[in-house]
N, C-alpha and C positions, 0 to 999 in steps of 0.2 A: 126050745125057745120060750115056749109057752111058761115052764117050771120056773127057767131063770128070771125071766121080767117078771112072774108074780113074786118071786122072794123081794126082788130090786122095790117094787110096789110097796109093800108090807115094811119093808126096812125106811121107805120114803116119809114122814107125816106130813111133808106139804101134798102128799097124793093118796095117800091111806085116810088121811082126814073127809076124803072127800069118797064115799062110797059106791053113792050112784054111779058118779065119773069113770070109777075105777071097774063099777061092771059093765057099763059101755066100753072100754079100753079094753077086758078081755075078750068083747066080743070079736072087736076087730082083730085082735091076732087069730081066730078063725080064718080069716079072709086071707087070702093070697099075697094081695098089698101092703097087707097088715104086718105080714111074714115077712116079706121082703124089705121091711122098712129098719126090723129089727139085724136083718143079717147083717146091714150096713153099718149098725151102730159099733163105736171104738171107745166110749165112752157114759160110764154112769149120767153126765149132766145130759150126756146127748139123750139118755133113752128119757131122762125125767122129764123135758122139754117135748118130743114128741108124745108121750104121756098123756101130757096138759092138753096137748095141740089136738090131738086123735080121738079123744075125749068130746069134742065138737064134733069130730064129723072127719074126714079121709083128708083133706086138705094138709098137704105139708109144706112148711116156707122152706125148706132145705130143697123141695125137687126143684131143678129148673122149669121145667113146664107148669108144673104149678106157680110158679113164679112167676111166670110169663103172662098167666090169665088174671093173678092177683095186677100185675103192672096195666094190662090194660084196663081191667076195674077202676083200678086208682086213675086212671089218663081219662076215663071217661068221665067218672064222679068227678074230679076236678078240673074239669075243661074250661069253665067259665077264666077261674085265674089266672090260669097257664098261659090263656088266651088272651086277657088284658094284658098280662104284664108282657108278652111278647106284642101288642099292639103299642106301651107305651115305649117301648125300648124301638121296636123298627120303626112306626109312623112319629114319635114323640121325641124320640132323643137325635134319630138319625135327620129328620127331616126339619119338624116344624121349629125344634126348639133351636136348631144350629142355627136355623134360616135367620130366625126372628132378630137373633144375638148380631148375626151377619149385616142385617139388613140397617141394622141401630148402626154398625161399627162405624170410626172416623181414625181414619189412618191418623199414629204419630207414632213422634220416636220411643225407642226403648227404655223402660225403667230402670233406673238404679239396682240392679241386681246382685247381690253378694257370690250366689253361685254361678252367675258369670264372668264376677272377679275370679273364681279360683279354677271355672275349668273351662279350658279351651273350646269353642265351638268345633264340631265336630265339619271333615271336610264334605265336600259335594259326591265324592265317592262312599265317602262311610256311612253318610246320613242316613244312606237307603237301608241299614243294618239296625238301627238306633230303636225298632220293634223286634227286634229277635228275643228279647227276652220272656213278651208278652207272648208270642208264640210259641217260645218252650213251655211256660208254664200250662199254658192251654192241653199239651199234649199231656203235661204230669196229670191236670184237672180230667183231662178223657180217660187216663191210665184208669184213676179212683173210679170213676162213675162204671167205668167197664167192670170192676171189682162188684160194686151196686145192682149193676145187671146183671150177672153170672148167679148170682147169690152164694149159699155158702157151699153146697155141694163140690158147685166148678170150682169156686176159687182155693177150697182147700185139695182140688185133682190138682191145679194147676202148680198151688206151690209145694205142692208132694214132687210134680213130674220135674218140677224146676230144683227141688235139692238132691235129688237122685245124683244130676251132673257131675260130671268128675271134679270140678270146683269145688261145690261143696261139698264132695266126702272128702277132698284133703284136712277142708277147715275143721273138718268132725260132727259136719250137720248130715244126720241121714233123713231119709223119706218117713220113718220112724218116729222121729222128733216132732213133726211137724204135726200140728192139731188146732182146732180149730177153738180160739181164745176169746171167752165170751157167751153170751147168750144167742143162741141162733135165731130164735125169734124177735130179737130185737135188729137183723142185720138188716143195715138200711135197704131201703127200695128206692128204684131209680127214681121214678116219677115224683116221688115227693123231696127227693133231694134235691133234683130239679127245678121243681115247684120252690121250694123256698131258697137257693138261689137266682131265679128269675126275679120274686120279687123282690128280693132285696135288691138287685141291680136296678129296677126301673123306680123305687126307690128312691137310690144312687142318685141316678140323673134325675129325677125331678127336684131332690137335691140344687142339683149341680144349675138345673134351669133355674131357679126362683135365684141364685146368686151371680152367675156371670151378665142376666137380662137386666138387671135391676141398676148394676154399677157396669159401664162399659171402658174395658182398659187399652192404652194401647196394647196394638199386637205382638207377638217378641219373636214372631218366626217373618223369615224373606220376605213371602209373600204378602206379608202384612204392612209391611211399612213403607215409608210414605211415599212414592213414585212410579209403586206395583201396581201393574191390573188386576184389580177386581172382578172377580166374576160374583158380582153382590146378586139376590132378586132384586127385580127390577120394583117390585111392587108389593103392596102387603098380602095381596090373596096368592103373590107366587109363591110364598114362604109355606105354604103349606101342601105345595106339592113339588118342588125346585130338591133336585138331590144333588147334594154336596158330597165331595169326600174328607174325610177323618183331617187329615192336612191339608185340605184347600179352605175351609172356613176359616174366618179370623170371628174374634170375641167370646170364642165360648173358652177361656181362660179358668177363671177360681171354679170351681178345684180340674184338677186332672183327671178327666175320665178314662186314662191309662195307669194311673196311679188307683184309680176306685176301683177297679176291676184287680190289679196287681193284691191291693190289700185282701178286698176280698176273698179272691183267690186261698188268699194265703191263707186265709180264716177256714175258709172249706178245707186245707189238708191239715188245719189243727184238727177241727173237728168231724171228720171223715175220714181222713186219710188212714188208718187206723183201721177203722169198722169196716171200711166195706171190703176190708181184702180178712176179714179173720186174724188180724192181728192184735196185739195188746197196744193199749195208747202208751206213748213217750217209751214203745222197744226200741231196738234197732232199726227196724224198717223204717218205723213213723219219727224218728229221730230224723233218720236220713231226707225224707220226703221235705220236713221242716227244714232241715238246713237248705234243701237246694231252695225249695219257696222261698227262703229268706234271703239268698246269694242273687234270685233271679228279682226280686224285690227291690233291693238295691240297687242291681244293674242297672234294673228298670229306670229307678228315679234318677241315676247321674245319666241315663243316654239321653232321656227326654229333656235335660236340661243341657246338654252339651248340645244336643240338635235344636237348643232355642224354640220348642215346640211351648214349650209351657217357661212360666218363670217360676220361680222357689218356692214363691209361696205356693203357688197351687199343687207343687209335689206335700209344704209342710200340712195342708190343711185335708186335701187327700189323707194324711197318712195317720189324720187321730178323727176322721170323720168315717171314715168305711168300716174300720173295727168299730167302734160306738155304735156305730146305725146296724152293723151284723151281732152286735150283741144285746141291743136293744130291740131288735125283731125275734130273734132266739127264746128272748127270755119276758118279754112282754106283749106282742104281736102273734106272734105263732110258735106259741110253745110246746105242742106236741102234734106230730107228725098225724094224718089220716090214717085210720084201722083200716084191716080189710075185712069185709062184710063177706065174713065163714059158707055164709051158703049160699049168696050170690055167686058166687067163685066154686063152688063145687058144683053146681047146679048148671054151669057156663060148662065145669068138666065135662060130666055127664053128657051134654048136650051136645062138645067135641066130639066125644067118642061115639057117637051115634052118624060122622058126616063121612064123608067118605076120604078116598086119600088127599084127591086133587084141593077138596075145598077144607082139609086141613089147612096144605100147604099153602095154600091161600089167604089162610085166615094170619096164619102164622108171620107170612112175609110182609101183610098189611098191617099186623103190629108194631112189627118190628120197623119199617119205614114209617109210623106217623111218630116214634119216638125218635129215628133218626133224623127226621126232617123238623119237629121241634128243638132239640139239640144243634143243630145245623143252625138254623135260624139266630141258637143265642149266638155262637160263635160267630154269625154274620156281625151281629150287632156289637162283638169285641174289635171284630177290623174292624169296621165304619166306613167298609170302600164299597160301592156299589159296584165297581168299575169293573172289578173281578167277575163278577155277575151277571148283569148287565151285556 
């Protein structure tokens, strides 16, 4: 092993260039770890990449566990944002801003609408369907982030164990073929994927609040118009603790905050969907991902106008205002994702491997539920029902 990766070394100038690096690099193939990192390798880019990496210090983004202590790193160091923008999305968009819009509203009839000239309202049985699309996609968005948290080790176990299947040896894909496409050190982390989906959603709605508060429209669902009880607050300081659900509020209209999250969405498996599973962008898979994002996109916009939740416009302005404001944070707001800090993260290693079993597994399950319970939370704030909860 030793022989082989020094020739691979010496053949490399983006790593031959760099000497020092590379007598630290032969040190660690001494080590145990070092051994083992190299049995696994299937690929020239794979050993050049740990190379680079090992050259720093033991730390690999390919291990799961080490991935694991890089994610809570990253959860801790960015805590503060995580944390606003999950405060302005559950206490801001759920609460005070629906209320405020609520409390302004004054029942009248419905607006001249074009896409309720052309599609039937949907009936009192079906209406209760008319978020199923929002709900699939959410599951496609969980599939990717799971991809993000695995990193790249699991997710190229998984889609090895997945073309073994008899399916795919008819098609002619073997476990063989399957390799991991891309730079591995670049494969996204969860928490900063997270992270800058959260804020571009609260974002979104503040968005969404500075436009429905300012101009109040009639409402274009049932319980809006004009003969319906209201369950309005009664008063201006209830508005800021009074919880609504997603459908029981009238006024918060321009834009669609089922349409801003649909878009969004959509934007995250352009640009993720892809990466986090080891794939190549615009293959097969990430082909496929985009088309259904786009079919469930669609759905989306003609159910929520068939169920009279929104009217047209607020699907047309949703749908060139969430891509703009996701690509106008991408690429002038937060353009590149947080590092992870090499020895903080080794140092946390070392410091595991010193505890015992119980308060590994302790450490280990209290990671893993403060990212599921931030995660959880945004998905709260995609339904908008308290009631399930509650």
């Amino acid at each position: 092993t030793f022989l082989l990766v020094n020739c691979l070394i010496q053949m490399d100038p983006l790593i031959s260039n760099r000497q020092a690096d590379c007598e630290r690099f032969r040190q660690h193939l001494t080590e145990s770890q070092g051994v083992q990192v190299f049995e696994d390798l299937e690929s020239f880019n794979y050993i050049r990449v740990d190379a680079e990496t090992l050259s720093r210090g033991f730390y690999r983004p390919e291990d799961f566990y080490h991935r694991l202590q890089a994610e809570k790193s990253l959860f801790q160091r960015q805590l503060v944002p995580l944390v606003g923008s999950l405060v302005v999305l559950l206490y801001g968009a759920l609460i005070v801003f629906r209320n405020l819009a609520f409390y302004r509203y004054v029942p009248g009839n419905r607006l001249k609408d074009l896409g309720y000239e052309v599609l039937p309202e949907l009936s009192e049985r079906s209406i209760k369907h008319a978020d199923d699309p929002i709900v699939t996609i959410l599951l496609v968005v969980a599939f990717i982030l799971f991809g993000a948290f695995l990193g790249p080790q699991k997710t190229l176990s998984i889609r090895k164990f997945v073309s073994s299947c008899v399916l795919f040896r008819i098609c002619g894909c073997t476990a063989g073929d399957v390799k991991y496409e891309g730079n591995i050190s670049e494969h996204p982390y969860l928490v900063n994927v997270v992270l800058r989906m959260s804020c571009i959603y609260s974002l979104g709605h503040l968005l969404r609040a500075m436009t429905y508060m300012v101009t109040t429209l009639p409402g274009s669902a049932d319980h809006c118009l004009p003969g319906a009880e209201l369950d309005k607050p009664k008063s201006l300081a209830e508005c800021f603790y009074k919880m609504q659900s997603v459908n029981g509020a009238c006024g918060d209209l321009i834009f669609s905050g089922h349409m801003l999250f649909m878009w969004l969405a959509f934007c995250f498996i352009f640009k993720y969907g892809a990466k986090c599973w080891g794939m190549a962008n615009f293959g097969r898979f990430h082909k496929c991902l985009l088309g259904v994002g786009g079919f469930l996109v669609f759905a989306q916009s003609v159910t929520v106008i068939m169920s009279r939740h929104h009217y047209s416009v607020d699907v047309v302005v949703a749908s060139y205002t969430a891509p703009m404001l996701f690509h106008f944070y991408n690429t002038v707001i937060h353009t590149n994702d947080m590092k992870i800090d090499v020895e903080t993260v080794e140092r946390e290693i070392v410091e595991y491997s010193q505890k015992t079993t119980s308060a590994k597994v302790w450490i280990n399950v209290r990671t893993l539920l403060s990212l599921a319970l931030f995660v959880f939370l945004l998905a709260l704030v995609v339904h908008g029902n308290f009631n399930w909860v509650i």
